[in-house]
C-alpha positions as CSV (number, residue, x, y, z in Angstrom):
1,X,111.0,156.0,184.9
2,X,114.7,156.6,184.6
3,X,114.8,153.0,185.0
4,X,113.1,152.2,182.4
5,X,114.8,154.5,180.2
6,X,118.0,153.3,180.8
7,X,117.4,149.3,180.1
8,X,115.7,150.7,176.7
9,X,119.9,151.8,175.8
10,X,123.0,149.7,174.9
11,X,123.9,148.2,178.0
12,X,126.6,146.0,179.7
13,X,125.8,143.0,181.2
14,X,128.3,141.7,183.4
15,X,129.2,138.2,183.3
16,X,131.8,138.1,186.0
17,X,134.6,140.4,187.1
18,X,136.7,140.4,184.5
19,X,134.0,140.0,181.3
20,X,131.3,141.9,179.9
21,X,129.7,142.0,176.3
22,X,127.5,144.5,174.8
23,X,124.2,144.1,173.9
24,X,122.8,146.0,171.2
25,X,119.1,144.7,171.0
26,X,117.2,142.0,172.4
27,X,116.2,139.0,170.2
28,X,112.9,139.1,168.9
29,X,110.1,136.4,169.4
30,X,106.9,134.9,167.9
31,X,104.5,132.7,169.4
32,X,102.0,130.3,166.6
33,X,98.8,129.5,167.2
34,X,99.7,126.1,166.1
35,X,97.1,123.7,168.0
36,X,100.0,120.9,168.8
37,X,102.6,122.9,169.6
38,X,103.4,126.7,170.1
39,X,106.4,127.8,168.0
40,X,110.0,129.6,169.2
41,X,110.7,131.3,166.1
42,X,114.2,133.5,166.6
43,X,116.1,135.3,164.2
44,X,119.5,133.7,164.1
45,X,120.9,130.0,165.4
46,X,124.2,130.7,164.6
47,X,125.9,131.4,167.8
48,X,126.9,134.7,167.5
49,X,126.6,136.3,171.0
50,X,125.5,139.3,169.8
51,X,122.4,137.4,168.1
52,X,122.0,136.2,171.2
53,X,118.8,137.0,174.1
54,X,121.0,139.1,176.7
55,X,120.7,138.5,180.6
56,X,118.1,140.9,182.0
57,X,118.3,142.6,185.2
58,X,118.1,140.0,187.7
59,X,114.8,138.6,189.0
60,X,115.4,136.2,191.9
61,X,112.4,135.1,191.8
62,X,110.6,132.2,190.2
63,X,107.8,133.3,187.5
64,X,107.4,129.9,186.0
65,X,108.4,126.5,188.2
66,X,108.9,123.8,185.7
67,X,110.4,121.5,189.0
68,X,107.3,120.5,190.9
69,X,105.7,117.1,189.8
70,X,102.2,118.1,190.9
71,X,99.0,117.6,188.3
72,X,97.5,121.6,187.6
73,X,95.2,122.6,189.8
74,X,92.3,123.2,187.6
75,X,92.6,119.8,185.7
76,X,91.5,118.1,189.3
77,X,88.5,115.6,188.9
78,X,86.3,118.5,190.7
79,X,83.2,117.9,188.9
80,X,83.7,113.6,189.2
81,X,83.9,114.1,192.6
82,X,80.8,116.1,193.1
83,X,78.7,113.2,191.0
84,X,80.5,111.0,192.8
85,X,79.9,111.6,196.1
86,X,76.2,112.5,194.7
87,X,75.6,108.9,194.2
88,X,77.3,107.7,197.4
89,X,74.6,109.8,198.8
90,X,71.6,108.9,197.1
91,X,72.0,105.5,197.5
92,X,69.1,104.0,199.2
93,X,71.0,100.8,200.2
94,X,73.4,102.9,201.9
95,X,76.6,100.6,201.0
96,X,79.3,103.1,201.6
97,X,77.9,103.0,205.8
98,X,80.0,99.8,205.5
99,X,83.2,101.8,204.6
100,X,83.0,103.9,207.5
101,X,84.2,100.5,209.6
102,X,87.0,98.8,209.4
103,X,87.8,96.3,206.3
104,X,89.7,93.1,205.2
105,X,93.7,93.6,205.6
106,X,94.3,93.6,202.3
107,X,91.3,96.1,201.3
108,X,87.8,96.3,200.8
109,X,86.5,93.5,198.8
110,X,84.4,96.1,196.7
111,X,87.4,97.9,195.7
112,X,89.6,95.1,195.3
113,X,87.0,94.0,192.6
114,X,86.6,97.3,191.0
115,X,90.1,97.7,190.4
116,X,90.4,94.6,188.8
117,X,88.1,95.4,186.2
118,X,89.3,98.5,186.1
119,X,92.9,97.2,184.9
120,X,91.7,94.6,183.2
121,X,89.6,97.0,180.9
122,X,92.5,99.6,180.5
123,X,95.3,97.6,180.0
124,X,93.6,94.7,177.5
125,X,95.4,96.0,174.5
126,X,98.8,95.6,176.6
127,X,101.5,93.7,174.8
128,X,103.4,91.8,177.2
129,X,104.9,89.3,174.5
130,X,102.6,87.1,173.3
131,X,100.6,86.3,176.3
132,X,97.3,88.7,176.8
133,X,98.8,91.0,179.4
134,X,95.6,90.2,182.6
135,X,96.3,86.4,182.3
136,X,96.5,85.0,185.6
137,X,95.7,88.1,187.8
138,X,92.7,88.1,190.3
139,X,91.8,90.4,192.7
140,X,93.7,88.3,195.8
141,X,96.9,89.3,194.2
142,X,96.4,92.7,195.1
143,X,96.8,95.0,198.1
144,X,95.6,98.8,198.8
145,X,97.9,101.5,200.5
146,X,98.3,105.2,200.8
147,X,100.1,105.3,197.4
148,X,103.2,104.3,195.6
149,X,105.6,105.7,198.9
150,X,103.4,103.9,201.3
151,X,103.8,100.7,199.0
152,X,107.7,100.6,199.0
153,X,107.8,101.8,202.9
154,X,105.4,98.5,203.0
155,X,107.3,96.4,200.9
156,X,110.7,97.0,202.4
157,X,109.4,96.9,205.7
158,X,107.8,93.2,205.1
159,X,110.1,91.9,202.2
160,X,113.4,92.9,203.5
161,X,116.2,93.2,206.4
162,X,118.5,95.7,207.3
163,X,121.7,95.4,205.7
164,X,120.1,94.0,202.5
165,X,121.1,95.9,199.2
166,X,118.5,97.2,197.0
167,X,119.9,98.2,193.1
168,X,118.2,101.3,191.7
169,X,118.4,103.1,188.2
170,X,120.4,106.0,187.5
171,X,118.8,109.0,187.8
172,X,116.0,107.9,189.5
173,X,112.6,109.1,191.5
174,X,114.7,111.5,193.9
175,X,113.0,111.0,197.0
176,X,112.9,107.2,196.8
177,X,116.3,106.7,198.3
178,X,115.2,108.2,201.7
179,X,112.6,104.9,201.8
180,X,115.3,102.9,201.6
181,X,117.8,104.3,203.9
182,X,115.2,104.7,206.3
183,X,114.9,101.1,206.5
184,X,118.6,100.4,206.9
185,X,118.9,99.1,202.9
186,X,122.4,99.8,201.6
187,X,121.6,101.4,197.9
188,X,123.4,100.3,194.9
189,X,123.6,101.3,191.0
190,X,122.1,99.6,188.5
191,X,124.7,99.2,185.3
192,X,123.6,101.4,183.6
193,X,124.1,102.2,179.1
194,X,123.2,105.7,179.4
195,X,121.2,107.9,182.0
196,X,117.7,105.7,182.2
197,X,118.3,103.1,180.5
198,X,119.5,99.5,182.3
199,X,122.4,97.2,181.0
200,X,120.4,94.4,181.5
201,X,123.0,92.3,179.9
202,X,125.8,93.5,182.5
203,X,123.8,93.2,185.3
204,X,123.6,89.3,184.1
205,X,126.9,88.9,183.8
206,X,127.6,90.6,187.0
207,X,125.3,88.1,189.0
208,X,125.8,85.1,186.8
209,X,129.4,85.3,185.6
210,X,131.5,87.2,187.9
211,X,129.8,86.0,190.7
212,X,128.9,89.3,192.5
213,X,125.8,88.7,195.0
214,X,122.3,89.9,193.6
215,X,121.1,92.0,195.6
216,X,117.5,91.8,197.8
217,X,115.4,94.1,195.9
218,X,115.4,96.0,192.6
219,X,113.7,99.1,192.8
220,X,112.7,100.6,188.5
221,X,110.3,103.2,186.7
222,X,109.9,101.2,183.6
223,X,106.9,103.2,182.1
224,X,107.4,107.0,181.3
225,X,109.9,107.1,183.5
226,X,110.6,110.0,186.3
227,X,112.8,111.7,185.1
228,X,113.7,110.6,181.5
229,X,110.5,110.1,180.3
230,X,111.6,106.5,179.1
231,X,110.3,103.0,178.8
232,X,111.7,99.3,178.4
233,X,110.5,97.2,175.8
234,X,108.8,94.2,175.8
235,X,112.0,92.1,175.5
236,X,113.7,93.9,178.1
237,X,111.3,93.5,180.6
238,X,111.1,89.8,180.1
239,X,114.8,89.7,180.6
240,X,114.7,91.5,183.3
241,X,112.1,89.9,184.9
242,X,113.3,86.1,184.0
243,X,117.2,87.2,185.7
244,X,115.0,88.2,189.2
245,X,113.2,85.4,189.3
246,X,116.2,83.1,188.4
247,X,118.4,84.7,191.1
248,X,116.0,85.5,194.2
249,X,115.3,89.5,193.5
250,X,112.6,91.5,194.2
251,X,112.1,93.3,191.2
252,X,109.6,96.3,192.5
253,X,108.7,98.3,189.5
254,X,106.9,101.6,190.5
255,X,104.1,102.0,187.6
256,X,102.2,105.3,188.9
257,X,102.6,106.7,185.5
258,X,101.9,103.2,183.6
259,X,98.0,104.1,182.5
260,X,99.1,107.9,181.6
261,X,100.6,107.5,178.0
262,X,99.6,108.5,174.5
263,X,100.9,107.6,171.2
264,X,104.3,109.7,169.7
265,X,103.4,110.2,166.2
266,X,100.9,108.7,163.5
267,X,101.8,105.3,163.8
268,X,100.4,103.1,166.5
269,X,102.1,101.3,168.5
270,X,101.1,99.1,171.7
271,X,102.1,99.7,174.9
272,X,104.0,97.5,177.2
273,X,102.4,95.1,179.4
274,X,103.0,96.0,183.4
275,X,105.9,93.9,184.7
276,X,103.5,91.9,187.4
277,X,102.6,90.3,184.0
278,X,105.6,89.0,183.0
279,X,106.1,87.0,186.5
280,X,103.5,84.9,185.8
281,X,103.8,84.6,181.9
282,X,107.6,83.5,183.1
283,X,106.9,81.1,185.3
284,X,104.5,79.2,183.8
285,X,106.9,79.5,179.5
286,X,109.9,78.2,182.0
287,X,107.9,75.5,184.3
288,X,109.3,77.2,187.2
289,X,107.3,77.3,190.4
290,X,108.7,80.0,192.5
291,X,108.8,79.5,196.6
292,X,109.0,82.0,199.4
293,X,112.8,82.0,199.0
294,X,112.5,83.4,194.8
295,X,112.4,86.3,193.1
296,X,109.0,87.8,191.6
297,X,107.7,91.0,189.5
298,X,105.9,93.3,192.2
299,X,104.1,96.2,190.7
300,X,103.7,99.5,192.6
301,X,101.0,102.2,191.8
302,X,98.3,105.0,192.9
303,X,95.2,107.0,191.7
304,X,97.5,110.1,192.9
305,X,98.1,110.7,188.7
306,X,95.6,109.2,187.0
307,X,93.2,111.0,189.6
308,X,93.6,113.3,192.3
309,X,96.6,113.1,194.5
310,X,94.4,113.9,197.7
311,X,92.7,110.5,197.4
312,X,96.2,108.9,199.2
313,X,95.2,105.6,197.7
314,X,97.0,103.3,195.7
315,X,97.8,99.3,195.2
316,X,100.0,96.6,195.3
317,X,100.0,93.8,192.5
318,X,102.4,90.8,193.3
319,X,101.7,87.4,193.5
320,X,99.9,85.7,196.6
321,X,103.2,85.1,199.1
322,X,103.6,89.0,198.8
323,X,100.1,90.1,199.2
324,X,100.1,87.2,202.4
325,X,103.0,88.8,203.8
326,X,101.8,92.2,203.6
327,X,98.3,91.5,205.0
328,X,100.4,89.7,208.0
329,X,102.4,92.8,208.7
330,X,102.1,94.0,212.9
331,X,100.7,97.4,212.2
332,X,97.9,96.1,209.3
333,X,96.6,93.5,211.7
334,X,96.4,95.6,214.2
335,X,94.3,98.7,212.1
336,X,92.8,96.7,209.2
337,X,92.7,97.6,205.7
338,X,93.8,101.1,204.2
339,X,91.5,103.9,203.8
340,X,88.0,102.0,203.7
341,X,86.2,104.9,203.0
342,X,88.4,106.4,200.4
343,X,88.0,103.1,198.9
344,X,84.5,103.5,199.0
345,X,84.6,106.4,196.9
346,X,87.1,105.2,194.1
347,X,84.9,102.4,193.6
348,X,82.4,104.4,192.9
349,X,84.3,106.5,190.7
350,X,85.1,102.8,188.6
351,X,82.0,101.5,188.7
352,X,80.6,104.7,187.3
353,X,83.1,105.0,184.8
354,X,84.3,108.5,185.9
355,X,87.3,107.6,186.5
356,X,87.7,106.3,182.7
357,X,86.3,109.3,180.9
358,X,88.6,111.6,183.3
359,X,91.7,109.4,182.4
360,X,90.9,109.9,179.1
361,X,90.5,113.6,179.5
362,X,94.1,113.8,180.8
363,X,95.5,111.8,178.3
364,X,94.1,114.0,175.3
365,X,95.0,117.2,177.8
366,X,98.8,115.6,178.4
367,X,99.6,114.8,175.1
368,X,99.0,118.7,174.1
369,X,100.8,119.9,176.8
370,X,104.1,117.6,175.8
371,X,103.6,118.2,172.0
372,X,103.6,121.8,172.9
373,X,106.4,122.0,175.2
374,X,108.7,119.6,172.9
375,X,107.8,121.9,169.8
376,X,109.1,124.7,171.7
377,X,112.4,123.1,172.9
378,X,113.0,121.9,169.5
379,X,113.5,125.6,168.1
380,X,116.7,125.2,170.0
381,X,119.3,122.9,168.1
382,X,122.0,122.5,170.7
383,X,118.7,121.2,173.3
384,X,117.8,117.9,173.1
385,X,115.2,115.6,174.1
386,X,115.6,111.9,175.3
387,X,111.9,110.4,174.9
388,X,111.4,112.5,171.7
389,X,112.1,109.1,169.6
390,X,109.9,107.0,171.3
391,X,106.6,105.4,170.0
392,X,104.5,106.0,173.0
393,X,105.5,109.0,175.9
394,X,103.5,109.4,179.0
395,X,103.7,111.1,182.4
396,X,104.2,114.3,183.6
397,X,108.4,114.6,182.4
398,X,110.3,115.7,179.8
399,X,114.2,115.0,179.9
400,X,116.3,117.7,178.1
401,X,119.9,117.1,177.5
402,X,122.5,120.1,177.2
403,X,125.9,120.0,175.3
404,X,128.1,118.0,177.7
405,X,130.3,121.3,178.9
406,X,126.6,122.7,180.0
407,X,126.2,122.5,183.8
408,X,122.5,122.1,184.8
409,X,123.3,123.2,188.4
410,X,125.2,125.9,187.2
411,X,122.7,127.3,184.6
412,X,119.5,126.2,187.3
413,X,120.8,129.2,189.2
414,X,121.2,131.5,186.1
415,X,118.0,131.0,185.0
416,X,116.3,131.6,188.3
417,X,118.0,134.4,188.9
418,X,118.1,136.3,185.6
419,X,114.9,134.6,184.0
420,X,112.9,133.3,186.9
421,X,112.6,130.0,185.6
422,X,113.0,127.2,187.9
423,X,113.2,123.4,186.7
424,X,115.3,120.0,188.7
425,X,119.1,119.6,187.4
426,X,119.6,116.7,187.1
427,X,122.0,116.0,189.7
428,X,119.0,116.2,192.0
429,X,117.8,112.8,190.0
430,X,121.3,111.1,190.6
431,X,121.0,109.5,193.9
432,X,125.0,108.9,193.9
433,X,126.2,112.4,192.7
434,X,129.6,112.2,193.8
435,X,130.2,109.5,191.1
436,X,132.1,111.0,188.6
437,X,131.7,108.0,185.8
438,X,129.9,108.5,182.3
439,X,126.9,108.2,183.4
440,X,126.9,110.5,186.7
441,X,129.0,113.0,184.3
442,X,126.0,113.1,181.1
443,X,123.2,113.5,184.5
444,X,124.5,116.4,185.5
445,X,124.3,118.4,181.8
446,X,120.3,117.5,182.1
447,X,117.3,118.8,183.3
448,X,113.4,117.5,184.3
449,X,110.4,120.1,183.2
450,X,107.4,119.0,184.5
451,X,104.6,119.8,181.8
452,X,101.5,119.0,184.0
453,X,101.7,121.6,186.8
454,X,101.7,125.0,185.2
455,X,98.1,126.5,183.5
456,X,98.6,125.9,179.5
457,X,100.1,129.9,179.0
458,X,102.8,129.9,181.5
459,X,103.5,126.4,180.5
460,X,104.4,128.2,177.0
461,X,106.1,131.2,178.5
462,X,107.7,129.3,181.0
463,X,109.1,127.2,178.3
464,X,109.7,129.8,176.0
465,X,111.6,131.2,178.6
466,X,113.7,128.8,179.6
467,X,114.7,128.4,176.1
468,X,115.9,132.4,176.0
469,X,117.5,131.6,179.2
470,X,119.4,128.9,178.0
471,X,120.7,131.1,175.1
472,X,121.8,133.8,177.3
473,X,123.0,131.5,179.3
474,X,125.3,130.1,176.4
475,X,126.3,133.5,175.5
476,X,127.4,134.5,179.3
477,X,130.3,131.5,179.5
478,X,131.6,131.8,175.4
């Protein structure tokens, strides 16, 4: 009780051992009941400290973890996986007996095909510049894994050599760099214009005019990208995609997020075609035929977003030498295809169309929860947000951007210790963080929230909070 009584009085706040400001009364707050987006409505912007939310008594815990990447626990396809397994069950025929045996190398045939159709259906509309986006793909150009990690662990175990260099993006996925250093790749920079975004030009003139070696593989998030929240137009992946080819790269493009988008906005705009597409549409606009010893557009992905991550199932889409060389690796002759069974039951899940009505459930479901997290963060002047000006967003990140003398490591720990809020600096996203150029400099005054993980009222007060943590923050180094 005397506790209470106590933080109810003007108070000190101690900001380190020689500063201390008083505060004479918290800032006040209002939540709408907008339906897009839930409003931070303050009394004063100006900047005054003593307008600004003080530091309360520290927590040390986390309330609200905006860091983890996971989908929210109740939005799992509980109920699709109940009908489907209902039919597997009921079927008189009993076809998924097969799947409980071993299967073709590159997957189960019935899978194989219902995938296909499944992409061909969802990504029709794709614009991948002039050429309908599913030209030229058939189901022999693709192969199943455990997901997106057990794709790349695949694809540099099969595609590449110790020693060889693989060029990634800056910041990046922050666990993919163990994949490749476990495989004895030496890991490179991109050029890069600004956090999450490629110099495409550079990296030609690097490769093409100064001579420098290209390197073996190219690992990129090109849709909705983790962390930024970016994606490369239609131009720039044909650039891209026409400099691997021309110069012998492997241009793996990790597209988990790809089919999880939804328009920014009331004007519509079409989304990007995956970059597999633009391999073919290249070679065949340039007359090229590429050989074992070219480059090519190798698209990564998984069910684990669009989904359930528990399925562990995902694909490969590359062109036939690829998929050949996968289903020719030691370990996959010697156990057969990936996950027959699970197979079995995404295929159901396709051919029933459950998987397309839930996809479209968690598009409608993700595009509320951004809307409402950006409407919050935009209350906040001096907070901004990279993918806010793009036509289409998608995935489970939003990239926020402090003023350049802001610290995101610095205020991470701030936050979870006075506020209990929890998110990834984004020197955790920078896989070379002791560079101390413009672009490893601007990463580290960022932050990834996650906007898919928390239920729909912490995701407010989580964000909500990290906004009045922010401010306090602020306040605590003026």
């Amino acid at each position: 009780m005397l506790l209470r009584m106590l933080l109810r009085l003007p108070h000190l706040v101690s900001l380190s051992p020689t500063q201390t400001f008083t505060i004479e009364q918290p800032l006040l707050y209002s939540v709408s009941s907008s339906a897009s987006a839930s409003r931070l409505i303050h009394h004063s912007m100006s900047g005054n400290n003593n307008e600004l939310p003080p530091s309360p008594p520290k927590i040390n815990a986390v309330r609200y973890n905006l860091y983890r990447g996971h989908p929210n626990v109740s939005m799992l396809p509980q109920s699709e996986m109940q009908a489907i397994m209902s039919s597997l069950l009921k079927d008189d025929q009993g076809s998924w007996k097969k799947s409980l045996n071993y299967c073709a190398n590159a997957g189960d045939e019935r899978l194989l095909s219902a995938l296909r159709s499944f992409l061909l259906l969802r990504t029709a509309d794709d614009d991948a510049g002039g050429v309908t986006a599913c030209e030229g793909s058939n189901a022999s150009d693709f192969f199943i894994t455990t997901g997106v990690s057990h794709g790349l662990e695949l694809l540099c175990s099969t595609c590449t050599n110790p020693g060889d260099e693989v060029w990634i993006e800056r910041p990046t996925y922050f666990l993919c760099t163990q994949i490749f250093t476990s495989n004895g790749l030496i890991v490179k920079s991109l050029p890069m214009i600004h956090p999450g975004k490629i110099d495409i030009d550079r990296l030609i003139e690097m490769v093409e005019r100064d001579g420098i070696s290209p390197p073996k593989m190219m690992y990129i998030i090109p849709s909705y990208h983790n962390p930024t929240g970016l994606s490369m137009s239609v131009d720039e992946r044909k650039k891209l995609a026409s400099f691997a080819i021309k110069n012998g790269v492997l241009l793996v493009c990790d597209e988990v997020y790809h089919l999880l988008d939804f328009e920014q906005g009331s004007s519509y705009s079409s989304r990007p075609a995956g970059m597999a597409r633009f391999s073919t549409h290249i070679q065949r606009t340039d007359g090229e035929e590429v050989d074992n010893n070219r480059g090519c557009c190798i698209s990564v992905s998984s069910f684990t977003k669009i989904f359930a991550p528990g399925v562990r199932l995902g694909w490969i889409e590359a062109p036939p030498r690829i998929i050949q060389c996968l289903s020719n690796y030691g370990y996959i002759n010697s156990q057969g295809g990936n996950a027959p069974f699970m197979g079995s039951i995404m295929a159901n899940a396709m051919e029933l169309g459950l998987l397309d009505s839930y996809l479209d459930k968690l598009r409608i479901e993700y595009k509320e929860r951004y809307e409402l997290v950006c409407g919050i963060l935009q209350q906040e002047p001096r907070l901004s947000i990279l993918s806010i000006d793009e036509p289409r967003a998608g995935g489970y990140f939003i990239w926020v951007q402090f003023p350049p003398t802001i610290n995101a490591d610095e205020f991470l720990s701030y936050s979870i210790d006075n506020y209990g809020v929890r998110f990834m600096s984004g020197s955790k996203t920078n896989p070379f963080p002791d560079d101390d150029d413009d672009i490893g400099t601007a990463i580290k005054s960022c932050a990834r929230l996650c906007f898919a993980d928390l239920d729909r009222d912490d995701l407010r007060k989580g964000t909500e909070t990290f906004v009045e943590a922010f401010q306090s923050y602020i306040a605590s180094i003026q």
